[in-house]
Structure formats: structure tokens, C-alpha cells
C-alpha positions in Angstrom: -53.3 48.3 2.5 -54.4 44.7 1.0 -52.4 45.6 -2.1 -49.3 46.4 -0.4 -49.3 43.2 1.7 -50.4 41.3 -1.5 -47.5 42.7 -3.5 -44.9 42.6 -0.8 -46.1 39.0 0.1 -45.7 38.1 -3.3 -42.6 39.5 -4.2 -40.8 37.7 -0.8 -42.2 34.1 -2.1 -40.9 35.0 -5.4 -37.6 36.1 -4.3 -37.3 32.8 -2.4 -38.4 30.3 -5.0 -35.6 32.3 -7.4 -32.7 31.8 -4.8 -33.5 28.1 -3.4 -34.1 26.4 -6.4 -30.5 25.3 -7.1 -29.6 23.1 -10.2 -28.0 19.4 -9.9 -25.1 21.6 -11.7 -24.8 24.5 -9.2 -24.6 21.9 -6.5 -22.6 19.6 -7.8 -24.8 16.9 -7.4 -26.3 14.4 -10.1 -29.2 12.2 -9.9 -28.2 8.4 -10.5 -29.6 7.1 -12.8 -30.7 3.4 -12.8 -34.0 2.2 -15.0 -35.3 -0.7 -16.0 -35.0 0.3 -19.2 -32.4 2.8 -20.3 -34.2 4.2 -22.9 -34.1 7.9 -23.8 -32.6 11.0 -24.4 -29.9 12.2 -22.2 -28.1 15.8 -22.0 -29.1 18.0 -25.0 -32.4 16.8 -27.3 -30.5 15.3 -30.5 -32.3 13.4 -33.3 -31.2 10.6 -35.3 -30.4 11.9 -38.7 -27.0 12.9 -40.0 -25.2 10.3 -38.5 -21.7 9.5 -39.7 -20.3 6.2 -39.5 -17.9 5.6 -36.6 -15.2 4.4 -39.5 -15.4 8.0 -40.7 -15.1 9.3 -37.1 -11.9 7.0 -36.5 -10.6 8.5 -40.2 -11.0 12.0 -39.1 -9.0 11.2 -36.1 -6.3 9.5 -37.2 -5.6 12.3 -39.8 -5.3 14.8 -36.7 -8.7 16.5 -37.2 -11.6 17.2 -34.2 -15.0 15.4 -35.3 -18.1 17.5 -34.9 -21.3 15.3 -35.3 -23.2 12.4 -34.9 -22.3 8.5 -34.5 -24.3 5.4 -33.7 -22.6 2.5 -31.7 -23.1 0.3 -29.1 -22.5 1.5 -25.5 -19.4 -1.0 -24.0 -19.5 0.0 -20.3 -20.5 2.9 -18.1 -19.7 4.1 -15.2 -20.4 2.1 -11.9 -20.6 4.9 -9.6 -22.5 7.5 -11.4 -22.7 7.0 -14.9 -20.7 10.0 -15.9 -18.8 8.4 -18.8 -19.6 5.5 -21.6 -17.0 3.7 -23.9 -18.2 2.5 -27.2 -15.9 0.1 -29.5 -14.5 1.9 -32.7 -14.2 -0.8 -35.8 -10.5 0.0 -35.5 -10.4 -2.1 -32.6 -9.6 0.3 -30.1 -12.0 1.9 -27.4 -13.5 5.6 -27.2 -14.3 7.4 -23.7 -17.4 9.2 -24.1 -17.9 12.1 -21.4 -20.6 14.6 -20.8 -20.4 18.2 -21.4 -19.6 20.2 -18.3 -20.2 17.1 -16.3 -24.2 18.3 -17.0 -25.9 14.9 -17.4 -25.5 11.1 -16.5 -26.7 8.1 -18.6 -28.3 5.2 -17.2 -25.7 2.8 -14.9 -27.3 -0.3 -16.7 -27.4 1.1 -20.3 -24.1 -1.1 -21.2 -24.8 -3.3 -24.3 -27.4 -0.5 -25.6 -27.6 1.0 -28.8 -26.6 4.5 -28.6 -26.7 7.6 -30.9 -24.4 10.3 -29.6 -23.5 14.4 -30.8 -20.6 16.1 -29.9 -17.0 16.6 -30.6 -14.1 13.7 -30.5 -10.3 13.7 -30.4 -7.6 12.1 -29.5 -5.9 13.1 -26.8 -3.1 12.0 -24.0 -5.3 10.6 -20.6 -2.9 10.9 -17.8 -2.3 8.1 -15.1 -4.2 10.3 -12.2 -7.5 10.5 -14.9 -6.8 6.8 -15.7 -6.8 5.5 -12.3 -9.9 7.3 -11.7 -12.1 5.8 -14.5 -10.5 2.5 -13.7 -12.1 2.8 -10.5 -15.1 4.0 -11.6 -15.4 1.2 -13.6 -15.2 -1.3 -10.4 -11.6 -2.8 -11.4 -9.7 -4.4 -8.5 -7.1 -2.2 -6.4 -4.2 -4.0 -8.7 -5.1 -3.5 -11.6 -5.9 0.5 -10.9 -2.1 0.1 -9.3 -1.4 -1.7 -12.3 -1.9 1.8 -14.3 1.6 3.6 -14.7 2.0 5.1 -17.9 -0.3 7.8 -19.8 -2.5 6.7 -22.6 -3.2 8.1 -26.2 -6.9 7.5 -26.5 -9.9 8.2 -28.7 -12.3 10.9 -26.4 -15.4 12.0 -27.4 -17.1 15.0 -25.5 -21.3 14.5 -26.0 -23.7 17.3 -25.7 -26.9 14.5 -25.9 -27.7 10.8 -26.3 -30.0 8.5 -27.3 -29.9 5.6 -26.0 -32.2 3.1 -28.5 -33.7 -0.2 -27.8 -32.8 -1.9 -30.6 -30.5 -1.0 -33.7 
């Protein structure tokens, strides 16, 4: 009779800690994240060989290809809100969106100005307005300039699977 309760017992606790324990990606939520010092791996555990130069990234790009791999840059801004998205500056002068694959991890809100190693895929693709306005927002720009936003941009995206965000180059 001690057996059966034991096993039944122990079967209902684990059949409860299975079902309860519900992901940050099931729900929906994500811890923000705010440190006093962004340092670390984010998303997917990369490591800091192979990396390509962004000027190769930008030259696959422009020739219409998808990048798979590894660059190093400098983190530009991040996201106010959450930290669900990073720019980085491209030597070309023009700006690259980095987002987070599946929406599965966050980086630091105060990582801007950081070192950064990232691995994933980039293209170039057409952001519309709706998706602009958005990340203008989440960037903390005033309610003109988000109104300011009427026309669909051709932009540099890269999708990361992990990040490492460094303390110094």
C-alpha cells in the first residue's frame, strides 16, 4: 500500500512540474535585461573564431546573396523597451538591424557602444512603414519623427542565433 501511494504521489508531482513549468517563449514573455555590465553570451552559445569581416558581409549583400556566419562590430543602439533588436554600423556607412531568432532571447538594454560578436544569417530586405514605426518607437524617438516615417526602407537585416557581447575589442 506504501508503494502505491509512493508511486502515485510521485507520478502527480511529476506530472505537475512537466505542465507548469512554462518557457519565457511559450508565454510570450522575456526577462529584461539590464546589468551593470553587459557582458556575455546571449541566445545560442557561439565562440569567437571564424569571424568574417563586416566589409565581406556588406559584399555578400550587395551582390544579392544571404550571409551565413560570424561578424564582430560595435553594438550602435538597442532596444529601449526590451532589448529585442541591436543595430551595428556597416563600413559602408549604412546601418544593420540585428534581431533574434524566433524572438527567443534579449540582449542587455545598456549594451550600446559594446563590442559584439554575432552568428546568424543577413539580407537585405524591404522594412515596411508599420515594422518601421515600431522600432522607431522602440528606440524612444519622439511621436514626430515615428509620424515622420512614410515610406518603406531597403535595409541591411541580420537574423542572430547568439551573441557575445565583449568588454573590450
Amino acid at each position: 500500500m506504501k508503494k502505491t501511494f509512493f508511486v502515485i504521489a510521485s507520478l502527480a508531482i511529476l506530472g505537475t512540474s512537466c505542465n507548469s513549468n512554462n518557457s519565457s517563449e511559450e508565454s510570450g514573455q522575456h526577462e529584461e535585461l539590464v546589468t551593470d555590465t553587459p557582458i556575455g553570451v546571449f541566445g545560442a552559445v557561439i565562440t569567437e573564431d571564424e569571424v568574417t569581416p563586416l566589409s565581406n558581409l556588406v559584399a555578400s549583400l550587395e551582390e544579392g546573396e544571404e550571409f551565413h556566419g560570424k561578424v564582430r562590430g560595435e553594438i550602435k543602439e538597442v532596444c529601449v523597451h526590451k532589448g529585442c533588436w541591436m543595430t551595428m554600423d556597416l563600413p559602408n556607412g549604412e546601418t544593420m538591424r540585428v534581431t533574434f531568432k524566433d524572438y527567443g532571447f534579449f540582449v542587455p538594454k545598456n549594451s550600446h557602444g559594446y563590442p559584439v560578436i554575432i552568428e546568424g544569417v543577413a539580407s537585405k530586405k524591404v522594412t515596411d512603414v508599420e515594422t518601421l514605426r515600431h522600432y522607431a518607437e522602440d528606440a524612444g524617438k519622439s511621436k514626430e519623427e515615428i509620424e515622420a516615417i512614410t515610406e518603406p526602407k531597403n535595409e541591411y537585416a541580420f537574423e542572430a542565433v547568439g551573441v557575445i557581447i565583449k568588454e573590450d575589442a
